[in-house]
ChimeraX commands (.cxc) that place a marker at each C-alpha (Angstrom):
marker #1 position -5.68,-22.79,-27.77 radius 0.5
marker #1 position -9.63,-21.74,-27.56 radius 0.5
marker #1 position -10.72,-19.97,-24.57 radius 0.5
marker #1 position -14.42,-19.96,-23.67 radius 0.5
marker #1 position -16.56,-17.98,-21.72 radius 0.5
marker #1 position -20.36,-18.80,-22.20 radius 0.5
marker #1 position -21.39,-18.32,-25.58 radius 0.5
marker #1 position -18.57,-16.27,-26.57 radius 0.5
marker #1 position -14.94,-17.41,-26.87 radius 0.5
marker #1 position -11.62,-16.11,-28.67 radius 0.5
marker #1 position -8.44,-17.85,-29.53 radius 0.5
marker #1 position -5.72,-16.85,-27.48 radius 0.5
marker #1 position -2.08,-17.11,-29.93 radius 0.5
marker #1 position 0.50,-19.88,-29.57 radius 0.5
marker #1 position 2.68,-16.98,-28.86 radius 0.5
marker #1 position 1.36,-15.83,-25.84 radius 0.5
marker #1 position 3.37,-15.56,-22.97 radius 0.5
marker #1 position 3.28,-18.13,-20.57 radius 0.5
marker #1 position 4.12,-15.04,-17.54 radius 0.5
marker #1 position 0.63,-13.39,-18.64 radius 0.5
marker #1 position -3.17,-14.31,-17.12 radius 0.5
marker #1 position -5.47,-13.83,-20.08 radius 0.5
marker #1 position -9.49,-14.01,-19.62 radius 0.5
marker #1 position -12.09,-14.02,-22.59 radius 0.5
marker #1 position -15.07,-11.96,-23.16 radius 0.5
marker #1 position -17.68,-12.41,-20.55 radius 0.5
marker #1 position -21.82,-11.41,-20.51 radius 0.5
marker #1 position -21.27,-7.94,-18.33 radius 0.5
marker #1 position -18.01,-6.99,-21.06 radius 0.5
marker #1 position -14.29,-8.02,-21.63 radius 0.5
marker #1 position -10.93,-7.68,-20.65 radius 0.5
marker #1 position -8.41,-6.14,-22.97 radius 0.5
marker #1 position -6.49,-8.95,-24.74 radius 0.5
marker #1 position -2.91,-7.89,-23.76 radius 0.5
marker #1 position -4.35,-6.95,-20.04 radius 0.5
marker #1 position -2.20,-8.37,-16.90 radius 0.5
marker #1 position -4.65,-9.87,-14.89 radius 0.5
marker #1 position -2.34,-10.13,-11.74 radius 0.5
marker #1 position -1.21,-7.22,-11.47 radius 0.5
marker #1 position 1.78,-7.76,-8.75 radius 0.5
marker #1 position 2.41,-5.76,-5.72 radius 0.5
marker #1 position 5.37,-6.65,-3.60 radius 0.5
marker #1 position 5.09,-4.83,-0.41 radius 0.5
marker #1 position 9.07,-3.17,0.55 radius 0.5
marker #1 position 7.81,-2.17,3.66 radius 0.5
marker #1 position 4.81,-2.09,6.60 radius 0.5
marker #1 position 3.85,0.41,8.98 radius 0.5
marker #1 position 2.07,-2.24,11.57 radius 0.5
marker #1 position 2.43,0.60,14.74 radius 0.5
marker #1 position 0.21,2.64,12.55 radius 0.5
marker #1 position -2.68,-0.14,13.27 radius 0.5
marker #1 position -1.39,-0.46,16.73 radius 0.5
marker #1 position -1.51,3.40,17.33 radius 0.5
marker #1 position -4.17,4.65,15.87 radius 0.5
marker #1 position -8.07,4.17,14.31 radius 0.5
marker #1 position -7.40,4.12,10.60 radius 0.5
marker #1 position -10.73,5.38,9.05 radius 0.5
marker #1 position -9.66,6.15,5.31 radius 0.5
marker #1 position -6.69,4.88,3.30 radius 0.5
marker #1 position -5.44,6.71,-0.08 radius 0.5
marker #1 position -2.59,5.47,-2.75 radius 0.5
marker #1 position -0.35,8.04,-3.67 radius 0.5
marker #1 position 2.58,7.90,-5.68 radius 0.5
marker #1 position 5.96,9.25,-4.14 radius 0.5
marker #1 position 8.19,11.35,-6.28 radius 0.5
marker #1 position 12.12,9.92,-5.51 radius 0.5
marker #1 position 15.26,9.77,-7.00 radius 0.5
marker #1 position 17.13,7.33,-8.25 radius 0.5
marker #1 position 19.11,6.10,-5.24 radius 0.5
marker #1 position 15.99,5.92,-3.67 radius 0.5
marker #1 position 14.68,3.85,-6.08 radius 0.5
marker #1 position 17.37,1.12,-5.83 radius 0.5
marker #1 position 17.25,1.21,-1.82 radius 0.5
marker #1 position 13.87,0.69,-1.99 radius 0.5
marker #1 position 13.58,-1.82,-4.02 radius 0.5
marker #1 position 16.39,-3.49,-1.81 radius 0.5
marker #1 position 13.97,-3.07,1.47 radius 0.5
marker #1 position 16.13,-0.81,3.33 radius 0.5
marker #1 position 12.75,1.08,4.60 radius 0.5
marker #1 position 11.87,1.91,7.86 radius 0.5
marker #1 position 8.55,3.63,8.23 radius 0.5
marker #1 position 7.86,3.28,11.71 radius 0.5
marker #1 position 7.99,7.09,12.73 radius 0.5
marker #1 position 6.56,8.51,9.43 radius 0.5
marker #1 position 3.83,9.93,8.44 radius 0.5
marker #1 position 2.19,12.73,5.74 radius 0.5
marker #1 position 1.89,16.54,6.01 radius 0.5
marker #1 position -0.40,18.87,3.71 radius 0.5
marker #1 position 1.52,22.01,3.33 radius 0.5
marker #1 position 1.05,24.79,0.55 radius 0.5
marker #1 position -1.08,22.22,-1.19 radius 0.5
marker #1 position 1.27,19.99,-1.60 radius 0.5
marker #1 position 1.16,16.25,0.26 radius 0.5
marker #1 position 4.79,15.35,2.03 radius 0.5
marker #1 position 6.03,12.12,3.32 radius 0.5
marker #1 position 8.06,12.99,6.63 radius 0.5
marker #1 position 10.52,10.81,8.71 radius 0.5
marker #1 position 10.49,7.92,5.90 radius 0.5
marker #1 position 13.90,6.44,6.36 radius 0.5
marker #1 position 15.37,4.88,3.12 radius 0.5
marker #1 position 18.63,3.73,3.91 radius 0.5
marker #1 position 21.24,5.16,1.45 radius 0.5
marker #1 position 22.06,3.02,-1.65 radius 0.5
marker #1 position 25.13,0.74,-1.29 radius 0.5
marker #1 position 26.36,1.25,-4.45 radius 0.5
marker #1 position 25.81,4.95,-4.69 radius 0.5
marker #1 position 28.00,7.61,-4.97 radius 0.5
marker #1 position 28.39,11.29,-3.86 radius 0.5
marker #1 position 25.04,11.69,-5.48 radius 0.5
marker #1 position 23.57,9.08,-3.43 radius 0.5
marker #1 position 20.58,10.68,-1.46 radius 0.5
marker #1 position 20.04,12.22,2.11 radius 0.5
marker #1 position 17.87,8.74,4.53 radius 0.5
marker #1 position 15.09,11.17,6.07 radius 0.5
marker #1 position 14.28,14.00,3.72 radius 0.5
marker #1 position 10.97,15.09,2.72 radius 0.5
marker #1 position 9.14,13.51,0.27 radius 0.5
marker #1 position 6.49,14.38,-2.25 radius 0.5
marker #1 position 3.31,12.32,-2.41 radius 0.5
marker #1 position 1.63,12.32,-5.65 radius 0.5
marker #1 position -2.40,12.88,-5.38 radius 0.5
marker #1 position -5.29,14.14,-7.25 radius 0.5
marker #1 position -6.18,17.83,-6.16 radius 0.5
marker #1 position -9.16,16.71,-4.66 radius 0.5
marker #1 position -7.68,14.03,-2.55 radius 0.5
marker #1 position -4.97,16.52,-1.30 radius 0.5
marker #1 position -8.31,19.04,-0.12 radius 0.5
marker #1 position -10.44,16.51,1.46 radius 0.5
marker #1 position -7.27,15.51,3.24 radius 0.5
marker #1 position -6.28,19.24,4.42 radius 0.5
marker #1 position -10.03,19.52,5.61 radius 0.5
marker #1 position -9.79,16.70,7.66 radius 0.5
marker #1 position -6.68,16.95,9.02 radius 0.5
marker #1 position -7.01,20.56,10.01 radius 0.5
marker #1 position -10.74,20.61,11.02 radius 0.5
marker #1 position -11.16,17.03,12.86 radius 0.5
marker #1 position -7.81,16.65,14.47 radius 0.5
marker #1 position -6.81,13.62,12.64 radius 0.5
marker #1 position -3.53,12.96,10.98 radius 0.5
marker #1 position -2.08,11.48,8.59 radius 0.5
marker #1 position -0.35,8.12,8.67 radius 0.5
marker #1 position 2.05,6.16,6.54 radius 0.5
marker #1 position 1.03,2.77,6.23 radius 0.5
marker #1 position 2.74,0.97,3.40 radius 0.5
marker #1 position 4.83,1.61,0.95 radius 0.5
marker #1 position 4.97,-0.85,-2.09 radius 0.5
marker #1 position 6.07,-1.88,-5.56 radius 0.5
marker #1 position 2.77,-1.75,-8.24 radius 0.5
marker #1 position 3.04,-2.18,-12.07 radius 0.5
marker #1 position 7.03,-1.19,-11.74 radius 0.5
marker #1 position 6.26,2.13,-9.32 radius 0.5
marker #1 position 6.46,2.86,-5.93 radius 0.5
marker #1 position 3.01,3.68,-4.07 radius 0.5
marker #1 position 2.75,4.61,-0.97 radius 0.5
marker #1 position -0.48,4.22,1.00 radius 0.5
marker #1 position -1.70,6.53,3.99 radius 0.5
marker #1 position -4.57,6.82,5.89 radius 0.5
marker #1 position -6.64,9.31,7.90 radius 0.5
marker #1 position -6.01,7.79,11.57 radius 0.5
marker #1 position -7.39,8.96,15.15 radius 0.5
marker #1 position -4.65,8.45,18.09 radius 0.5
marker #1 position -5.71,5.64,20.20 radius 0.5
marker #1 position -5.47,6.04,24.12 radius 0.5
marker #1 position -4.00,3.31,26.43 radius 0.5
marker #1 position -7.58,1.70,26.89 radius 0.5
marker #1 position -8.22,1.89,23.33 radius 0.5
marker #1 position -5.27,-0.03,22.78 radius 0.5
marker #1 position -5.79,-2.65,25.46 radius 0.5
marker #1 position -8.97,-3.50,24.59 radius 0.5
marker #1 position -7.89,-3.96,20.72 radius 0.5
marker #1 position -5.14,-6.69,22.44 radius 0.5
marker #1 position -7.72,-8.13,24.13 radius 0.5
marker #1 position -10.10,-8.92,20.86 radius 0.5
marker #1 position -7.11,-10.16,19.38 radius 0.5
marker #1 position -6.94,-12.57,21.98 radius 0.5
marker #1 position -10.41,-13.80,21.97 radius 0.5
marker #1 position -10.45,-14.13,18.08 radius 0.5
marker #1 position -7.27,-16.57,18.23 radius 0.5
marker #1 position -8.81,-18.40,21.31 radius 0.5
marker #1 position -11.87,-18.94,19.36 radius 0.5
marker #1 position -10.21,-19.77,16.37 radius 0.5
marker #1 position -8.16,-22.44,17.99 radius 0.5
marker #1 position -11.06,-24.04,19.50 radius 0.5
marker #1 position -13.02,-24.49,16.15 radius 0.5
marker #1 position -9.94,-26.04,15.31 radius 0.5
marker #1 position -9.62,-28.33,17.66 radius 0.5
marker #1 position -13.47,-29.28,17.26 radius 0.5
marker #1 position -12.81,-29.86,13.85 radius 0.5
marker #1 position -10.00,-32.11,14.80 radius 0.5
marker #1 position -12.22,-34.23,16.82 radius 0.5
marker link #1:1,2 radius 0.2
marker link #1:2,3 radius 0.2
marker link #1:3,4 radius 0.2
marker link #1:4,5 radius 0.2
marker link #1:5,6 radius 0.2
marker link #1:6,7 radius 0.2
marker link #1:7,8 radius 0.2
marker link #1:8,9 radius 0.2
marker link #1:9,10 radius 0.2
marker link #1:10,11 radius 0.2
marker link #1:11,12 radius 0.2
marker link #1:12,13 radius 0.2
marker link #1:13,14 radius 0.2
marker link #1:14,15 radius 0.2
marker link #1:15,16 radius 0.2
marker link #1:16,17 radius 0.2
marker link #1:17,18 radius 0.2
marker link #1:18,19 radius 0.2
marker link #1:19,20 radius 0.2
marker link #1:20,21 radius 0.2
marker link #1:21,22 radius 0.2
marker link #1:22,23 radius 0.2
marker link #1:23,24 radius 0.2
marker link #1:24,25 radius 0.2
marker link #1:25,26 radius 0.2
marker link #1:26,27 radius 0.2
marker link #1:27,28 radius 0.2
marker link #1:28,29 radius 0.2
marker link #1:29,30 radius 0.2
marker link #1:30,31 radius 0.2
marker link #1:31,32 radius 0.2
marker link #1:32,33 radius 0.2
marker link #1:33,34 radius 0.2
marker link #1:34,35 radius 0.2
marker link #1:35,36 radius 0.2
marker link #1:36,37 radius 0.2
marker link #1:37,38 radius 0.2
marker link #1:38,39 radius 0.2
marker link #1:39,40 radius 0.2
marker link #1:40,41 radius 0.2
marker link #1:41,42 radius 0.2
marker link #1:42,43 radius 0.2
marker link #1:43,44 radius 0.2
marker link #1:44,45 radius 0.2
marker link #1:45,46 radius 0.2
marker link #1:46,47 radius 0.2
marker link #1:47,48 radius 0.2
marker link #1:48,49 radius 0.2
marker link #1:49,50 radius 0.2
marker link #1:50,51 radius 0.2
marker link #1:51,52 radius 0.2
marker link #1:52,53 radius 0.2
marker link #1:53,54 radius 0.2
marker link #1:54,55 radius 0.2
marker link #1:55,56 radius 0.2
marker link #1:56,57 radius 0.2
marker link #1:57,58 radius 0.2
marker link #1:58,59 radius 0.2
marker link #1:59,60 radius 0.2
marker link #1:60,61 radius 0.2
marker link #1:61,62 radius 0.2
marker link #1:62,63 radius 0.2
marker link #1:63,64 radius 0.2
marker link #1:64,65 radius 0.2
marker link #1:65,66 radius 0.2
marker link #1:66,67 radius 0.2
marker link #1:67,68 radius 0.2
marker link #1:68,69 radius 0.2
marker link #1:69,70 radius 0.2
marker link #1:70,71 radius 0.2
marker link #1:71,72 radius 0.2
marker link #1:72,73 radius 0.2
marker link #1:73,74 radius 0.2
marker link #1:74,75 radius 0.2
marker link #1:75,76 radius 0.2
marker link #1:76,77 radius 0.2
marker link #1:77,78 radius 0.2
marker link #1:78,79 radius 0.2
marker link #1:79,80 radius 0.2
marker link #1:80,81 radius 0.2
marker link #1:81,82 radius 0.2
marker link #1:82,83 radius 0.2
marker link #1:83,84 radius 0.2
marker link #1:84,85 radius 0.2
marker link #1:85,86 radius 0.2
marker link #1:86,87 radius 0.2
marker link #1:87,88 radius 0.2
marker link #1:88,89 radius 0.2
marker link #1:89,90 radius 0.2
marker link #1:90,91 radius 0.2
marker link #1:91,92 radius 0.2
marker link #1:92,93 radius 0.2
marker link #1:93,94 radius 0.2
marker link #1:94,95 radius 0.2
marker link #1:95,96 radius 0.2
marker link #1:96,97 radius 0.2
marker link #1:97,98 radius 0.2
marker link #1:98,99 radius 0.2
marker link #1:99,100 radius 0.2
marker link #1:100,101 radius 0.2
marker link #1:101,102 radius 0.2
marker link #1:102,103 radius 0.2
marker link #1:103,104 radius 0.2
marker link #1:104,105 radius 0.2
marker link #1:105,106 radius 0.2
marker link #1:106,107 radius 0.2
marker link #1:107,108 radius 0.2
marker link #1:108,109 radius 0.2
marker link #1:109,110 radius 0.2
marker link #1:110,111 radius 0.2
marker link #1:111,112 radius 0.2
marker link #1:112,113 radius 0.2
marker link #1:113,114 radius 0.2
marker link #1:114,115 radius 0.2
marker link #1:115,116 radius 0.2
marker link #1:116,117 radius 0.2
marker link #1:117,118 radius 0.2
marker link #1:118,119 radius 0.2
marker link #1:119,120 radius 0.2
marker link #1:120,121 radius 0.2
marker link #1:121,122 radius 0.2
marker link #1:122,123 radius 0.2
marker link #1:123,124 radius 0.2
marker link #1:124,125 radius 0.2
marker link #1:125,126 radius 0.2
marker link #1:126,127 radius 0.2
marker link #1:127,128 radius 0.2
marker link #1:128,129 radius 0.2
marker link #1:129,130 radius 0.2
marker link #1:130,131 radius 0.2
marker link #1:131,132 radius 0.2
marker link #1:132,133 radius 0.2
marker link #1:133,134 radius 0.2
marker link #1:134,135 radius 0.2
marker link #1:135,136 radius 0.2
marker link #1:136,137 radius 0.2
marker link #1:137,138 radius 0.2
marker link #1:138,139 radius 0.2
marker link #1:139,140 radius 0.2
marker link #1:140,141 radius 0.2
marker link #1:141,142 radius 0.2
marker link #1:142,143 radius 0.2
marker link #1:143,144 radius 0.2
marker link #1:144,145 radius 0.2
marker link #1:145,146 radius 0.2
marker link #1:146,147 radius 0.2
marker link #1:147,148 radius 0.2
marker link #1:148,149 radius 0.2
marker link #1:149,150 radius 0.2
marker link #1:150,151 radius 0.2
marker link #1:151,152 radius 0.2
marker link #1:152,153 radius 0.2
marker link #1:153,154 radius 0.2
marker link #1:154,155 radius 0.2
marker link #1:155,156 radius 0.2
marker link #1:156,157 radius 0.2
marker link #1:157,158 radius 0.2
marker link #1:158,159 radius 0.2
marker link #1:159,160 radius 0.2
marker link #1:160,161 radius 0.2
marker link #1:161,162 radius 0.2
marker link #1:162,163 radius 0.2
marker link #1:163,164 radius 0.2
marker link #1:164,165 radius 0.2
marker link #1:165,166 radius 0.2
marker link #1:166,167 radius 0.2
marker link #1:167,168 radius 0.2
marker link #1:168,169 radius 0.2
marker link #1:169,170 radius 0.2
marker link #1:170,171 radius 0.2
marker link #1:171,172 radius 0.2
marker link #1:172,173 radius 0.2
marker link #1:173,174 radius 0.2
marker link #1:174,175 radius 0.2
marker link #1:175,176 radius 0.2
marker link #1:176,177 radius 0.2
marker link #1:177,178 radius 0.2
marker link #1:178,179 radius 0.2
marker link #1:179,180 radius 0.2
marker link #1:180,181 radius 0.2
marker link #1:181,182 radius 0.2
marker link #1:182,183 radius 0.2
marker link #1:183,184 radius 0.2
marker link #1:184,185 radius 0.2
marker link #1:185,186 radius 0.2
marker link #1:186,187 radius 0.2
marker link #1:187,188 radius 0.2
marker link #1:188,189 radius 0.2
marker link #1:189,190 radius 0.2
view
């Protein structure tokens, strides 16, 4: 099998596996050869209060360190992150009020739902997060938590608390989008 891109093209092996997206060298560079193109994230759970709630201005991935019960509940969906959200203390980055349900088939070893967890960030993204959180009077909000290349990710974001107006008028542009929406439709239709 010959795959081309412009002038330059490679052969891609009769053994390649069907599961894998390969692309061929292109004008600006190339992708690796053995390279997942889509690389799949399955979402195990969504914060959509967090939208709802507050003004998310900046969102960060961070990795979250948990053990292995935690792990399998995950992966199973029994999240709730509703009422969580992330802490900066001692330089360190903590989940708070995630609730993983226990694992079914655990043991005495199986874990406690609502501990503290650790989020996994760069040094500087931990900083720029204390500064903002402490200085600006924003916070810190869980807003997914996902499955990416076989590990758990968790993604937060810097959010302001909306008031009632805030929140009202948010509803209300919701409305008018799907209004408008429907009506193109419906001209379209005609």
């Amino acid at each position: 099998m010959l795959a081309e891109a412009g002038s330059l093209c490679y052969t891609v092996p009769e053994r390649a596996r069907p599961d894998r997206s390969y692309k061929c060298l292109t004008q600006f560079g190339f992708l690796p050869f053995r390279t997942k193109l889509n690389t799949g994230i399955k979402i195990l759970s969504d914060n959509r209060h967090a939208a709802h709630n507050y003004f998310l201005l900046e969102r960060y991935e961070a990795g979250v360190a948990l053990t292995g019960t935690e792990v399998k509940a995950a992966r199973d969906g029994k999240i709730q992150l509703k009422e969580s959200y992330a802490e900066v203390t001692g330089n360190e980055a903590w989940l708070v009020n995630a609730h993983i349900s226990q694992y079914s088939h655990g043991n005495r070893e199986n874990h406690e739902p609502t501990r503290r967890r650790k989020l996994l960030l760069h040094r500087r993204e931990i900083d720029k997060l204390l500064g903002q959180t402490r200085e600006k009077g924003l916070t810190l909000v869980a807003t997914k938590l996902y499955l990416k290349n076989g590990l758990i990710k968790c993604e937060i974001a810097v959010g302001r608390g909306k008031k009632l107006h805030d929140k009202r008028e948010t509803e209300r542009k919701r409305e008018m989008e799907a209004e408008a929406r429907a009506a193109i439709r419906r001209h379209s239709k005609e």
